[in-house]
C-alpha positions as CSV (number, residue, x, y, z in Angstrom):
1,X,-20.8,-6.4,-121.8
2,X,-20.6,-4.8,-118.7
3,X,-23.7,-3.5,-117.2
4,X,-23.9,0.2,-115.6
5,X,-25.4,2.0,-113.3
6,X,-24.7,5.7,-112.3
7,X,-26.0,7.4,-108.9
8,X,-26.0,11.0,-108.4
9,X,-26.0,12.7,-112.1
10,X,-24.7,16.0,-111.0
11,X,-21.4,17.7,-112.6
12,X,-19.0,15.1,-112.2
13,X,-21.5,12.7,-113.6
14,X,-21.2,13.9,-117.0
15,X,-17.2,12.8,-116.9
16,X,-18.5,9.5,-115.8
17,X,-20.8,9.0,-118.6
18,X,-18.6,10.3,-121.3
19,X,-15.7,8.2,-120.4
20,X,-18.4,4.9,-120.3
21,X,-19.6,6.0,-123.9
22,X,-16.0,5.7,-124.9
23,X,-16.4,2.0,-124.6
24,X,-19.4,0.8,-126.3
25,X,-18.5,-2.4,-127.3
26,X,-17.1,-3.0,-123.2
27,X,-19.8,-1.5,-121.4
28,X,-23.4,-0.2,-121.5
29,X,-25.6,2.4,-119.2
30,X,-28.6,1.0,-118.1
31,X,-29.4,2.9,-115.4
32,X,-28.8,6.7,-113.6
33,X,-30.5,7.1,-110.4
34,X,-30.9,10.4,-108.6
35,X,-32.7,12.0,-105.7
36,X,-33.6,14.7,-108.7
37,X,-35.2,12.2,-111.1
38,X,-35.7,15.2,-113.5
39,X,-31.9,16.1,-113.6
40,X,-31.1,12.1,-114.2
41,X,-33.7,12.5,-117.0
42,X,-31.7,15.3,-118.6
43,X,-28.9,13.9,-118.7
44,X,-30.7,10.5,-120.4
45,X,-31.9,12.9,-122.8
46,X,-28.5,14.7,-123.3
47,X,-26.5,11.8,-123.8
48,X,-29.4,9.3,-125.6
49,X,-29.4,7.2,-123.2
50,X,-31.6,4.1,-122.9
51,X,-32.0,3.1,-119.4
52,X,-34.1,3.3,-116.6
53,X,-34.1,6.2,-114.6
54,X,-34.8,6.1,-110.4
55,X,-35.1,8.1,-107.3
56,X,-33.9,6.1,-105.2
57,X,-30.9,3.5,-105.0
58,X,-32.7,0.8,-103.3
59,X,-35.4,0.6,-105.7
60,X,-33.0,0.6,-108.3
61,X,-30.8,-2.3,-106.7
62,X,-34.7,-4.1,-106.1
63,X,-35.5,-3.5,-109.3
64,X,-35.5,-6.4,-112.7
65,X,-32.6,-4.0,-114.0
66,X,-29.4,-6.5,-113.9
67,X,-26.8,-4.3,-112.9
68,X,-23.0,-5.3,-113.2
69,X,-21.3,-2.1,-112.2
70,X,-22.3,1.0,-109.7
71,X,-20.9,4.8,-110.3
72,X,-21.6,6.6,-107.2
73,X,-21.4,10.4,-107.7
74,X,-23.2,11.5,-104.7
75,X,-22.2,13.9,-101.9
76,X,-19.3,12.4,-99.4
77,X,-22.0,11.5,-96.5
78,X,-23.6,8.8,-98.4
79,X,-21.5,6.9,-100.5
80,X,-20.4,4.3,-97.3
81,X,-24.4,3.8,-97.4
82,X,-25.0,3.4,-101.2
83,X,-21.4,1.1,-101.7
84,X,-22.5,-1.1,-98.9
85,X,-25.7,-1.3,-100.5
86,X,-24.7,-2.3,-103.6
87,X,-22.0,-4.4,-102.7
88,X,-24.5,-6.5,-100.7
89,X,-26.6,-6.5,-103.9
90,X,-23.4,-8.4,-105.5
91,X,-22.6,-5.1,-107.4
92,X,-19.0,-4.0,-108.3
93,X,-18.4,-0.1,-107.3
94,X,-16.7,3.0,-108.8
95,X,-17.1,5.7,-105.9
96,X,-16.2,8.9,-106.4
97,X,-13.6,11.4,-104.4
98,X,-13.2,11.5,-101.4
99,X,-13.8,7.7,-100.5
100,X,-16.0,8.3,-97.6
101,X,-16.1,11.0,-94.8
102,X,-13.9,8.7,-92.2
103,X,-11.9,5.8,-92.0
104,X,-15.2,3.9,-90.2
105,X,-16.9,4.6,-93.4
106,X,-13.7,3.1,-95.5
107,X,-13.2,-0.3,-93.4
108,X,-17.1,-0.7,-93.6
109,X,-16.8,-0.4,-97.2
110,X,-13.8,-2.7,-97.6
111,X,-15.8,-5.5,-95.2
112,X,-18.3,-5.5,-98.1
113,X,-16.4,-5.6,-100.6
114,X,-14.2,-8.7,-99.3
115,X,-17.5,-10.3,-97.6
116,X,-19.6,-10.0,-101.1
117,X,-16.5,-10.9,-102.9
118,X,-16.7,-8.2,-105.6
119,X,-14.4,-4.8,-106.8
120,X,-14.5,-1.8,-105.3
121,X,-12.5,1.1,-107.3
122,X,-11.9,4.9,-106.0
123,X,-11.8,8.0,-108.5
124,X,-8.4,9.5,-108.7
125,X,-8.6,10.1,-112.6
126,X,-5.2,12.5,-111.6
127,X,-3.1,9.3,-112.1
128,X,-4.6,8.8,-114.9
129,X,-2.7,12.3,-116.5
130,X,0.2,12.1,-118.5
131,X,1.9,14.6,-116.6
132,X,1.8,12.7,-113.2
133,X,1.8,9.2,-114.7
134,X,5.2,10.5,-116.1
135,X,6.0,11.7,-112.9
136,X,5.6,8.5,-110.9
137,X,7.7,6.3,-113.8
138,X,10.8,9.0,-112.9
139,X,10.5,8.6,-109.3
140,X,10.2,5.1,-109.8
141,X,13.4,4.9,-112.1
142,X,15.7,6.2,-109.5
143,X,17.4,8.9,-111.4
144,X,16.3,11.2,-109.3
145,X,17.1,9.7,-105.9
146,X,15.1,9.4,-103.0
147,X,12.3,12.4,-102.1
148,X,13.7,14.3,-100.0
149,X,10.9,16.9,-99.9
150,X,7.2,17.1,-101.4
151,X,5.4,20.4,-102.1
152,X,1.5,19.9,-102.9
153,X,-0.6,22.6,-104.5
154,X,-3.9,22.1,-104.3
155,X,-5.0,25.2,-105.5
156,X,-8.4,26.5,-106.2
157,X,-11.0,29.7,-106.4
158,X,-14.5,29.1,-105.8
159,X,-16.7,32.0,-105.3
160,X,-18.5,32.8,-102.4
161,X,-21.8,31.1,-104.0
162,X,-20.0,28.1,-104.4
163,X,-21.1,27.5,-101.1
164,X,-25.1,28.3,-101.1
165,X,-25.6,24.6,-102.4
166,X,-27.8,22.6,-99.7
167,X,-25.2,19.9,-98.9
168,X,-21.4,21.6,-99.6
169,X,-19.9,23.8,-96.5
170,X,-21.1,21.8,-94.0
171,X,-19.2,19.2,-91.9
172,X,-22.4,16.7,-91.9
173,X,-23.1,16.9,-95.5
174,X,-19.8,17.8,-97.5
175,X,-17.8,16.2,-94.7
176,X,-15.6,19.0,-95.2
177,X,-13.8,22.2,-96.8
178,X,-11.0,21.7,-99.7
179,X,-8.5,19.5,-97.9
180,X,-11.4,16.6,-98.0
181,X,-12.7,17.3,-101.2
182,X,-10.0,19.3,-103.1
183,X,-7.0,18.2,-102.6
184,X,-7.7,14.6,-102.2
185,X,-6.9,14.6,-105.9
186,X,-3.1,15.7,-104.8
187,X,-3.0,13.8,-101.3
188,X,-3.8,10.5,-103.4
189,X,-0.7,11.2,-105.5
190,X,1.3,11.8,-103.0
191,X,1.0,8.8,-101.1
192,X,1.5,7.3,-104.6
193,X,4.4,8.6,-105.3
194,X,6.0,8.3,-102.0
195,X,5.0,5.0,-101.7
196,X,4.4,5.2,-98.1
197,X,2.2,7.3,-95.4
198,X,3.8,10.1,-93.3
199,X,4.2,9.0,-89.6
200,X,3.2,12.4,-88.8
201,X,1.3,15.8,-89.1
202,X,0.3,19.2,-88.2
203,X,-1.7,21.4,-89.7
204,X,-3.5,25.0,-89.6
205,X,-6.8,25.7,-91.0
206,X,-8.8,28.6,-91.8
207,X,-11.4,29.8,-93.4
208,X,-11.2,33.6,-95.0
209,X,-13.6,34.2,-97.9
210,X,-16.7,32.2,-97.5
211,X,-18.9,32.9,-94.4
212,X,-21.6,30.9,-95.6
213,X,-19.5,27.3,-95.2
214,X,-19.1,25.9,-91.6
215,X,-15.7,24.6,-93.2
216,X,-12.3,25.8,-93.8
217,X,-11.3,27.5,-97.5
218,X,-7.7,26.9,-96.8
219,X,-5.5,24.4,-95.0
220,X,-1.7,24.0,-94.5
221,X,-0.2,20.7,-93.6
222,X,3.2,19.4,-92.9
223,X,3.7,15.8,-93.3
224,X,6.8,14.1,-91.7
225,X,7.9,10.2,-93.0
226,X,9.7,7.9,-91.0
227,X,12.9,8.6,-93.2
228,X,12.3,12.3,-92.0
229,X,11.9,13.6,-94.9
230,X,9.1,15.9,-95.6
231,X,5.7,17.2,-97.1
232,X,3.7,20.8,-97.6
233,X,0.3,20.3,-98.9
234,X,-1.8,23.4,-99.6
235,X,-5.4,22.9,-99.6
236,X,-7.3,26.0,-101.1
237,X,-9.9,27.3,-102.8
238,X,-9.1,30.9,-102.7
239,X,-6.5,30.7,-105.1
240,X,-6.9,32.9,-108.2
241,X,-6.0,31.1,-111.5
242,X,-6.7,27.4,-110.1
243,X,-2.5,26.3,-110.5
244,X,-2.2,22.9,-109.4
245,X,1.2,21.0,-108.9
246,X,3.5,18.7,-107.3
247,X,7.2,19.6,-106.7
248,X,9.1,17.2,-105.4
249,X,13.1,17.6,-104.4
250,X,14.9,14.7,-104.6
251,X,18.5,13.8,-103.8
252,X,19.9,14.6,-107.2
253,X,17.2,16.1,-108.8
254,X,14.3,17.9,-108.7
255,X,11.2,16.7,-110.8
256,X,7.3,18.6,-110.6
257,X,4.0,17.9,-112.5
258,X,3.5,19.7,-114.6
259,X,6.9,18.7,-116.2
260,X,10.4,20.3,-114.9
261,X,13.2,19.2,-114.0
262,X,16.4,21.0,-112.0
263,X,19.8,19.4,-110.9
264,X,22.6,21.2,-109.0
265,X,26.2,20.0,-108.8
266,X,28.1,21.8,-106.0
267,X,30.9,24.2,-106.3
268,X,34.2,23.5,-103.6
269,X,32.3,26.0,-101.5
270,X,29.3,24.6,-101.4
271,X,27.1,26.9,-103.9
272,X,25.8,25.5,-107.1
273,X,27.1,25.8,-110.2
274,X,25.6,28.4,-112.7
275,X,25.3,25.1,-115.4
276,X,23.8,22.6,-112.6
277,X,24.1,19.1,-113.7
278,X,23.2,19.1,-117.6
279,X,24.5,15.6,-117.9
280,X,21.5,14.0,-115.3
281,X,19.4,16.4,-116.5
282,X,19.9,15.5,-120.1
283,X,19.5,11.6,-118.9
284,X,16.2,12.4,-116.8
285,X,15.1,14.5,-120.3
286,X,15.1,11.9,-122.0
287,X,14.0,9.0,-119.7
288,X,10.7,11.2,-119.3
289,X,10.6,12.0,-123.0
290,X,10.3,8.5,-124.5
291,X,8.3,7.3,-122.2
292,X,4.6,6.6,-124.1
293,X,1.3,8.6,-123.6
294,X,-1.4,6.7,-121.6
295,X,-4.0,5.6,-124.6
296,X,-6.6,7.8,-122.4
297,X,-6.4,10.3,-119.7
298,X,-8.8,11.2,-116.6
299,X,-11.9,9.9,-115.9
300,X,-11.8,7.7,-119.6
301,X,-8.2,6.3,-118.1
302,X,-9.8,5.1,-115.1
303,X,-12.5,4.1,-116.5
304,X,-10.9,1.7,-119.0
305,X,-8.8,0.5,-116.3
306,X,-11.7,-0.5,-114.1
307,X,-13.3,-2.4,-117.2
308,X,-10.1,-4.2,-117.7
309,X,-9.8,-5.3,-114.4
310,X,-13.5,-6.6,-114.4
311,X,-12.9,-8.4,-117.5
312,X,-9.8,-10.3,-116.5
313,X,-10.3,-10.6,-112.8
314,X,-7.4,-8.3,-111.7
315,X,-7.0,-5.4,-109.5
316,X,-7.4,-1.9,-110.2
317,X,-5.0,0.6,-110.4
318,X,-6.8,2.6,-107.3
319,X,-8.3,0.3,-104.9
320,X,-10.1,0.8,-101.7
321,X,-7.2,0.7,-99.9
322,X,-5.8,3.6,-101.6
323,X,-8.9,5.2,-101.0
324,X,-8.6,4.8,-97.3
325,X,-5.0,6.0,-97.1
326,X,-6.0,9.3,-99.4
327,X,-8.6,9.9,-96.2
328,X,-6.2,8.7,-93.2
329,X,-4.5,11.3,-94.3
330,X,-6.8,13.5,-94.9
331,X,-8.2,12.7,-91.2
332,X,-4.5,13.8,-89.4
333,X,-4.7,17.0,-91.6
334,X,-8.0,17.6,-89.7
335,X,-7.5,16.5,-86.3
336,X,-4.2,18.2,-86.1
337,X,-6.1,21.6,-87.5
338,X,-8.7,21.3,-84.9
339,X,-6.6,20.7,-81.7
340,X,-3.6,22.4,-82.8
341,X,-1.1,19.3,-82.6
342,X,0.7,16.8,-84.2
343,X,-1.2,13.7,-85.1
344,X,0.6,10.4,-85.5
345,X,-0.1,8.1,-88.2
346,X,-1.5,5.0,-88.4
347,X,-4.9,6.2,-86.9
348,X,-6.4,3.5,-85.3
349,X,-9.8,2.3,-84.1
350,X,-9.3,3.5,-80.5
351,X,-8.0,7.3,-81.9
352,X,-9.7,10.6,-81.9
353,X,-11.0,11.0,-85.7
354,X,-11.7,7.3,-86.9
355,X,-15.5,7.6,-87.0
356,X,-17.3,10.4,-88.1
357,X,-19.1,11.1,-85.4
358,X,-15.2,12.2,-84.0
359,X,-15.3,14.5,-87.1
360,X,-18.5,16.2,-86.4
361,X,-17.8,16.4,-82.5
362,X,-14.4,17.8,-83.1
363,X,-14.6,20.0,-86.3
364,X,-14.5,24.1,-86.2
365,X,-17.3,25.9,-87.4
366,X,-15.6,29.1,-88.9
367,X,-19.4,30.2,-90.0
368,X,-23.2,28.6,-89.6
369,X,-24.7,28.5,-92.9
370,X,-27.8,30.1,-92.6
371,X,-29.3,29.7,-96.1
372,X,-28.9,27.8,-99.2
373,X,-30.1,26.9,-102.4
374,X,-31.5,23.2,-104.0
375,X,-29.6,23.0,-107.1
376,X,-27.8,24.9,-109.4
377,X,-28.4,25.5,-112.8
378,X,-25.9,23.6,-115.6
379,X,-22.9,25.9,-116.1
380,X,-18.9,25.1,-117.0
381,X,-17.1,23.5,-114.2
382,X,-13.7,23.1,-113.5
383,X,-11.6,19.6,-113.0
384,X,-8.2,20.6,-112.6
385,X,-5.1,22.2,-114.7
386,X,-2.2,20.1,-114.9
387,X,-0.9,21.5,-117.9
């Protein structure tokens, strides 16, 4: 039985929680820990919990509580401080998007986690979707042929209040706009599916319906591989009707989550033909139809896979060092916005943007929040459409 403890109990908590409770017989909460000890106590009463409950992570690592397994659901600017923390405790991690606010952060986090000899695992419950799991076995296969070009739409609407929250809008606290916290979901699959990082990128950002966040509501990116091929990612959350994708043209095909599929066969003249290629796209069909349904999707997928990996002493599916190549890239997108420039890939310790401090000193302030609120009160949140 794997022990649990949860820190931070705030929205995405509750997919935490639910997709724990999913595996009784594997796993067991014993503890939630929040700076709010009232809001961790509601959510022990919501679920029927028995645990402790604490205030603080420290005391909670200090405490008689044997703890196996650590959820951190905080805010970006302190999960390098709580995973170190409980790594050095001898604690296995699940940390929530985005990893950490800069690659410093990440290799810290990756030092513990070799030094204490544990498991460090990064949410990206996206790959965990039928849709792009599906996706990835097609690209994978071949059929397609090679990427050729990527489009990424991160697309989301938040409104203006979204933003009066103490910590989010602010470089120090929320470590930045969408492109950090956003579209990491999309920037992780993408460097999935590729396979590789881009060796370069440039980027615009902006910020255009939320003066009351220091940081940007919508980015553009261009990612360039060393094959030259290419990437768009569109970080937003000004986008009405939250559609969410990934498009990717390929050599003989083009494949996109959610599911379609498009192949042209040319014409002597060059144009397509009005029929396209039905024979590959028949083959692709049905490659992508029998292919079987993960036995759980999201957070739960994640979550099981985490718990098998901690059971048998394997790997799991998203590892620190996917979470660190989700935030190098990340990291160009920003640079690149701020200085107006293309930013080569890998960054290294000696580059502009590798510690946060870099991040802070160089970031655009689009607006100063001036006011904001403690908490909100519980009301529906959304996680993504990839239907």
């Amino acid at each position: 039985m794997i022990r649990v403890a949860i820190v931070g109990t705030g929205n995405i908590a509750n997919a935490h929680v639910a997709g724990l409770l999913t595996f009784p017989d594997r796993c067991k909460i014993v503890a939630l820990c929040d700076i709010y000890p009232d809001k961790a106590e509601a959510m022990k009463k919501q679920y029927g919990l028995d645990c402790r409950v604490f205030d603080d992570h420290c005391a909670m690592l200090g405490s008689d509580v044997e703890i196996d397994l650590v959820h951190i659901c905080t805010p970006p600017y302190v999960h390098c401080e709580i995973a170190v923390n409980c790594m050095n405790a001898g604690c296995n991690i699940v940390v929530e998007k985005p990893m950490a606010t800069c690659l410093a952060e990440c290799d810290q986090m990756l030092e513990a986690e070799a030094r204490n000899k544990v498991t460090m695992a990064c949410i990206a419950q996206n790959r965990f979707r039928n849709s792009i799991y599906k996706l990835k076995k097609v690209v994978d296969s071949g059929l397609a042929g090679k990427i050729c070009m990527a489009q990424v739409e991160s697309l989301w609407w938040r409104g203006h209040c979204y933003y009066d929250l103490w910590w989010r809008g602010t470089w120090e606290k929320e470590g930045g706009g969408p492109t950090l916290n956003h579209a990491v979901h999309h920037i992780d699959m993408l460097n999935w599916l590729e396979g590789k990082l881009p060796e370069s990128v440039a980027a615009m950002l902006t910020n255009v319906m939320h003066d009351n966040a220091e940081v940007e509501d919508l980015s553009l990116a261009c990612l360039r591989y060393g094959d030259g091929s290419l990437a768009q990612v569109t970080s937003s959350v000004v986008h009405h009707g939250e559609k969410q994708g990934i498009s990717l043209q390929c050599a003989d095909a083009g494949i996109s989550a959610p599911w379609g599929i498009n192949a042209e066969v040319t014409q002597q003249n060059g144009f397509p033909k009005a029929e396209g290629n039905a024979e590959l796209i028949s083959k692709i069909q049905k490659f992508y139809e029998e292919l079987p349904d993960l036995a759980y999707e999201g957070h739960t997928g994640e979550i099981d896979d985490v718990l098998t990996a901690l059971e048998t002493g394997s790997r799991p599916l998203i590892t620190g060092i996917d979470g660190r190549r989700t935030v190098e890239v990340i990291t160009a997108i920003y640079m690149a916005g701020f200085h107006g420039r293309t930013v080569k890939l890998p960054i290294e310790k000696e580059d502009l943007g590798y510690t946060f401090k870099d991040i802070l000193d160089n970031a655009i302030h689009f607006y100063e929040k001036k006011a904001s609120v403690e908490n909100f009160k519980e009301e529906r949140f959304t996680i993504g459409n990839y239907s």
